[in-house]
VEXZA-335239 format. One line per 4 residues: number of its first residue (from 1); their letters; for each residue z, y, x of N, C-alpha, C. Coordinates in steps of 0.2 Angstrom, whole numbers, plus 5000, padded with zeros to 4 digits. Example, Ala and Ser with C-alpha at 12.3 -4.5 7.8 and 13.67 -1.06 7.14 Angstrom:
REM VEXZA-335239
1) AS) 5039:4972:5066:5039:4978:5062:5039:4984:5066; 5035:4989:5064:5036:4995:5068:5039:5000:5064
***
This chain:
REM VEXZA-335239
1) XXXX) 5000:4994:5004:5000:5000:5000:5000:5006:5004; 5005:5005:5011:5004:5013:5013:4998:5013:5018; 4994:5008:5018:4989:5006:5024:4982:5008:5019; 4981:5007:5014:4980:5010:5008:4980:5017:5008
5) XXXX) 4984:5021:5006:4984:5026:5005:4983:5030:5014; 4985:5028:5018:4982:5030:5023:4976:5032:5024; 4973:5027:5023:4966:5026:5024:4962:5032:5018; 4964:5031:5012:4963:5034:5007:4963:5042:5010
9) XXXX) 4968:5043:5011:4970:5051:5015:4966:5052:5020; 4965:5047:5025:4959:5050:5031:4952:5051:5026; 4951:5046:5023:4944:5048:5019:4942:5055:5018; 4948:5059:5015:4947:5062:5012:4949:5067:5016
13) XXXX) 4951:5067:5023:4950:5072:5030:4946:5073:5032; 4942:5066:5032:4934:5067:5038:4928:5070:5031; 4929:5067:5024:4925:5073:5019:4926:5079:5021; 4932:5083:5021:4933:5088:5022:4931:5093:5027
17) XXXX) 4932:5089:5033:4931:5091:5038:4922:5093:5039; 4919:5088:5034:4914:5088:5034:4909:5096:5033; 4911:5097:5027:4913:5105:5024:4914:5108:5029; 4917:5108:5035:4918:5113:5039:4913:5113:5047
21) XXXX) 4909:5109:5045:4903:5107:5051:4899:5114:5051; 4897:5117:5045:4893:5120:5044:4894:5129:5046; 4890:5131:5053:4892:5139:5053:4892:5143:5050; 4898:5147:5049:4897:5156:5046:4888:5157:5050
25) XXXX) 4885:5160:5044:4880:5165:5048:4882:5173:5046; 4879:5177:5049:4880:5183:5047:4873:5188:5052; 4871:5192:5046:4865:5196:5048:4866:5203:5047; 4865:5208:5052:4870:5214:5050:4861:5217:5047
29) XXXX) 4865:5223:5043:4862:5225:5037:4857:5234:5043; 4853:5233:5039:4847:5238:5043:4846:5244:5036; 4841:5248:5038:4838:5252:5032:4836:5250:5026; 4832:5243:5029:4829:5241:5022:4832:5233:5021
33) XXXX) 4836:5231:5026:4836:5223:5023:4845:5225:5022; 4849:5221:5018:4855:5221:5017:4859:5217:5022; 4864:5217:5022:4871:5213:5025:4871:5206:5023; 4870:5200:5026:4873:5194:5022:4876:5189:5028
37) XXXX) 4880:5188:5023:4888:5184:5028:4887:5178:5022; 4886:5172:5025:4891:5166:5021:4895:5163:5028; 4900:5158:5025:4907:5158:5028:4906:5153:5025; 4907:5145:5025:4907:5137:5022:4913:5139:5022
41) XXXX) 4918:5139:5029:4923:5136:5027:4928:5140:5022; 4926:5147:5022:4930:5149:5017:4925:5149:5008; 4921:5146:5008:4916:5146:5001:4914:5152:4999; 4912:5157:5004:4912:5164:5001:4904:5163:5004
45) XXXX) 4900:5168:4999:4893:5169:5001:4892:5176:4998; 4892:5182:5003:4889:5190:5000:4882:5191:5003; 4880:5195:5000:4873:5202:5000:4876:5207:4997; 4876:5213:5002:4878:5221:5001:4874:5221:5003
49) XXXX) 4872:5229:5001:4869:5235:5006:4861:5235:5000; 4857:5237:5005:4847:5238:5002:4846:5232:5003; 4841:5230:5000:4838:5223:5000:4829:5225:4998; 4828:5225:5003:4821:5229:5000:4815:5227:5007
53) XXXX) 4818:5220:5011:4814:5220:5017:4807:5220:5018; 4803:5223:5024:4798:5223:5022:4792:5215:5022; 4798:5210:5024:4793:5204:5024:4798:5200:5022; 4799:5199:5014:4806:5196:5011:4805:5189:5012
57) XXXX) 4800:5186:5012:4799:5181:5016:4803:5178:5022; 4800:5180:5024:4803:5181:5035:4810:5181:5033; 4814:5186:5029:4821:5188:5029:4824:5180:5023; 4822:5180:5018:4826:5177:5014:4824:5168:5015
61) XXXX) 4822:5166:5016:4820:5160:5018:4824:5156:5021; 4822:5159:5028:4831:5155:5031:4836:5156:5028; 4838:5161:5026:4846:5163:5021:4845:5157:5015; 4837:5155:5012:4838:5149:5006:4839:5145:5010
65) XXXX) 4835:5142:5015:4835:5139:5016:4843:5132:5021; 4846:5138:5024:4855:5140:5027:4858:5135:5019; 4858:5137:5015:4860:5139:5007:4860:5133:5003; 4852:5132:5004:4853:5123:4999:4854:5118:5005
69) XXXX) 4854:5119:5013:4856:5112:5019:4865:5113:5016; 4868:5116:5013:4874:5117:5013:4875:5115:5006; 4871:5116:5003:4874:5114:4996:4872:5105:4994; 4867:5103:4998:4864:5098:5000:4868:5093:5003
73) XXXX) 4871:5095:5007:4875:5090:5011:4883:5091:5006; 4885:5095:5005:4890:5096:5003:4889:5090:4996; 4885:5091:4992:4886:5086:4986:4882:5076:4988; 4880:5076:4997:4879:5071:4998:4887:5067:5001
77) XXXX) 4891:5072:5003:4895:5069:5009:4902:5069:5003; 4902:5072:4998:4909:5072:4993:4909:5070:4986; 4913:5066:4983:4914:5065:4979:4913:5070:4973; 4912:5068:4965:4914:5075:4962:4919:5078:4960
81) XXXX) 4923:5071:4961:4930:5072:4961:4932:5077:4965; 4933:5077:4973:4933:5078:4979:4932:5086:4978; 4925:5088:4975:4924:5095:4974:4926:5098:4969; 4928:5096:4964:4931:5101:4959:4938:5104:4959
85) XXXX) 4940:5101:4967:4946:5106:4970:4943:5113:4974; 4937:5114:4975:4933:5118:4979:4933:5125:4973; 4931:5131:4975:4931:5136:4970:4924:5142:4977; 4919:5142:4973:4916:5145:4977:4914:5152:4972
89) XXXX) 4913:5156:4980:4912:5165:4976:4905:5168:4980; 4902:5169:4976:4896:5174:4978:4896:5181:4977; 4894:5184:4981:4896:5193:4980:4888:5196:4982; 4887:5199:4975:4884:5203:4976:4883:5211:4976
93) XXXX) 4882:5215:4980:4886:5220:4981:4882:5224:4984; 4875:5224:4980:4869:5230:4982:4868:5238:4978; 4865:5242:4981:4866:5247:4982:4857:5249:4976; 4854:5243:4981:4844:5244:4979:4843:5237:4979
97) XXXX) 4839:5236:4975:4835:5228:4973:4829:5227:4973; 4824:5225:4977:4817:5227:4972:4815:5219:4971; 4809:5219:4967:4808:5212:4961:4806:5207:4969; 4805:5208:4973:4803:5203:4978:4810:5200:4979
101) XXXX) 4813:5204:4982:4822:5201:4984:4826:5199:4976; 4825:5202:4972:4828:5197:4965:4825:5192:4965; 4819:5188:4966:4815:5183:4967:4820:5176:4970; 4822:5179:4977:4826:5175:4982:4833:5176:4979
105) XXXX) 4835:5180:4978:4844:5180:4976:4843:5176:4971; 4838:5173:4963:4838:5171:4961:4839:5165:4963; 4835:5162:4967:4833:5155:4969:4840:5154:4974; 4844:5159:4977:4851:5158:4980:4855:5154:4975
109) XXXX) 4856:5156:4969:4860:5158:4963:4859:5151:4962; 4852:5151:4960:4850:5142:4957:4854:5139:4963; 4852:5138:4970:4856:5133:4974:4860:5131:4970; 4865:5135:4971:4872:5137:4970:4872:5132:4962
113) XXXX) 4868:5133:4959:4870:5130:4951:4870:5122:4951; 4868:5122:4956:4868:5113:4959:4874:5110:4957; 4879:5113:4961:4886:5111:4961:4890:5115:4955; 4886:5119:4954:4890:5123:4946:4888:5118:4939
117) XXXX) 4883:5114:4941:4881:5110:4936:4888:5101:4936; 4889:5102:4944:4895:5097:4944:4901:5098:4940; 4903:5105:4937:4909:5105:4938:4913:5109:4939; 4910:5109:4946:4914:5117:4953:4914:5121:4951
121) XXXX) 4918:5123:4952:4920:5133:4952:4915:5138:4956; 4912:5142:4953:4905:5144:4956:4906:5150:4953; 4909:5158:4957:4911:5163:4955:4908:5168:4958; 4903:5173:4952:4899:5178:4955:4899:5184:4954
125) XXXX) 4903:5188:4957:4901:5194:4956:4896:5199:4959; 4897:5203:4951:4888:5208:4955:4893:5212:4952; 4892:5218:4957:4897:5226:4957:4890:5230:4956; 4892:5234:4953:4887:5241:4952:4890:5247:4949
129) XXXX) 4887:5252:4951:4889:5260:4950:4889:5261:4942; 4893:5262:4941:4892:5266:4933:4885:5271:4931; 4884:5275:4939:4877:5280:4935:4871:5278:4935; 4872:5270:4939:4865:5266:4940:4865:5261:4938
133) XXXX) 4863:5262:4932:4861:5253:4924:4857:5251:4928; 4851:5251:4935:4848:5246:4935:4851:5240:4939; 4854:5242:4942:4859:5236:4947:4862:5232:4942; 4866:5236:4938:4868:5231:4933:4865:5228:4926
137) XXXX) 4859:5231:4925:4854:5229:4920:4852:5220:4925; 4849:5222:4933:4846:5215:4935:4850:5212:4935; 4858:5214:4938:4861:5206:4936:4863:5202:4930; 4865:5207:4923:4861:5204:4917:4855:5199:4916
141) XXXX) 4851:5201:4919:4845:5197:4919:4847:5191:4924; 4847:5193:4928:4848:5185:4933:4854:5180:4931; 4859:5185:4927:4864:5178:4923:4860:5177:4918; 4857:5179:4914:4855:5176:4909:4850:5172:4909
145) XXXX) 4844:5174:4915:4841:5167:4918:4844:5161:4919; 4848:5161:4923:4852:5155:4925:4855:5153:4923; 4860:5156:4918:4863:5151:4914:4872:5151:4918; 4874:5154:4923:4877:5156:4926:4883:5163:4923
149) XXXX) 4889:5162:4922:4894:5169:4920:4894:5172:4925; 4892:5178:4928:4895:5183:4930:4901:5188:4929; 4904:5190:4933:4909:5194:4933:4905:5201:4938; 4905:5207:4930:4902:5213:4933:4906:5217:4933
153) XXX) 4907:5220:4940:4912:5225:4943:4910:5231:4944; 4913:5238:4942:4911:5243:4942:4914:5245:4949; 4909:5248:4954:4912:5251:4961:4916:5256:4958
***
């Protein structure tokens, strides 16, 4: 029994640790491309600042690409048991949008619904200025696409 449960408990160390294989990236934010930090081990993934690159491509690709190897592995390597103690936050927290970079934070969003569709805790906030309805108009839309609650927070 305690040989058993032993065993049972490392199991569930070497998953976890599994979770923690994966690097923080971070891109510092320019004129027209935004700030983006995901952080695996703490379940945090933000976009601040303008999002308006000029080859949204080149920028947003790796960033999806970073995004579903993690969310990829993480529902290969754990239980759904395992994850439903997990609570994941997305921030988004831009200033400018344009429909090419809505495109991508969209398809971010979807990764992300992967594991929202298991069960997990999948927590997004989109912040926007009260004198600017379009920030907050688009994230309307992109919850209402996905199928995803948002929490809209006024800067």
């Amino acid at each position: 029994m305690i040989i058993n449960s032993y065993i049972s408990t490392s199991k569930l160390i070497l998953k976890k640790r599994k979770l923690n294989h994966m690097e923080t990236f971070f891109i510092e934010p320019s004129e027209y491309n935004p700030k983006v930090h995901f952080d695996p081990q703490k379940k945090v993934f933000e976009i601040s600042g303008t999002s308006r690159p000029e080859d949204v491509v080149t920028f947003y690709e790796p960033i999806l690409m970073k995004v579903d190897k993690f969310v990829s592995e993480l529902l290969e390597e754990n239980s759904v048991n395992e994850l439903r103690s997990f609570s994941f936050k997305l921030v988004f927290n831009l200033d400018y949008i344009n429909s090419a970079s809505s495109k991508y934070i969209l398809q971010i969003i979807d990764t992300f619904k992967r594991i929202y569709k298991q069960g997990i805790e999948v927590n997004v906030d989109w912040y926007y200025d009260d004198e600017d309805d379009q920030i907050l108009e688009d994230g309307q839309d992109l919850s209402e696409v996905i199928q995803i609650p948002f929490n809209f927070i006024q800067r």
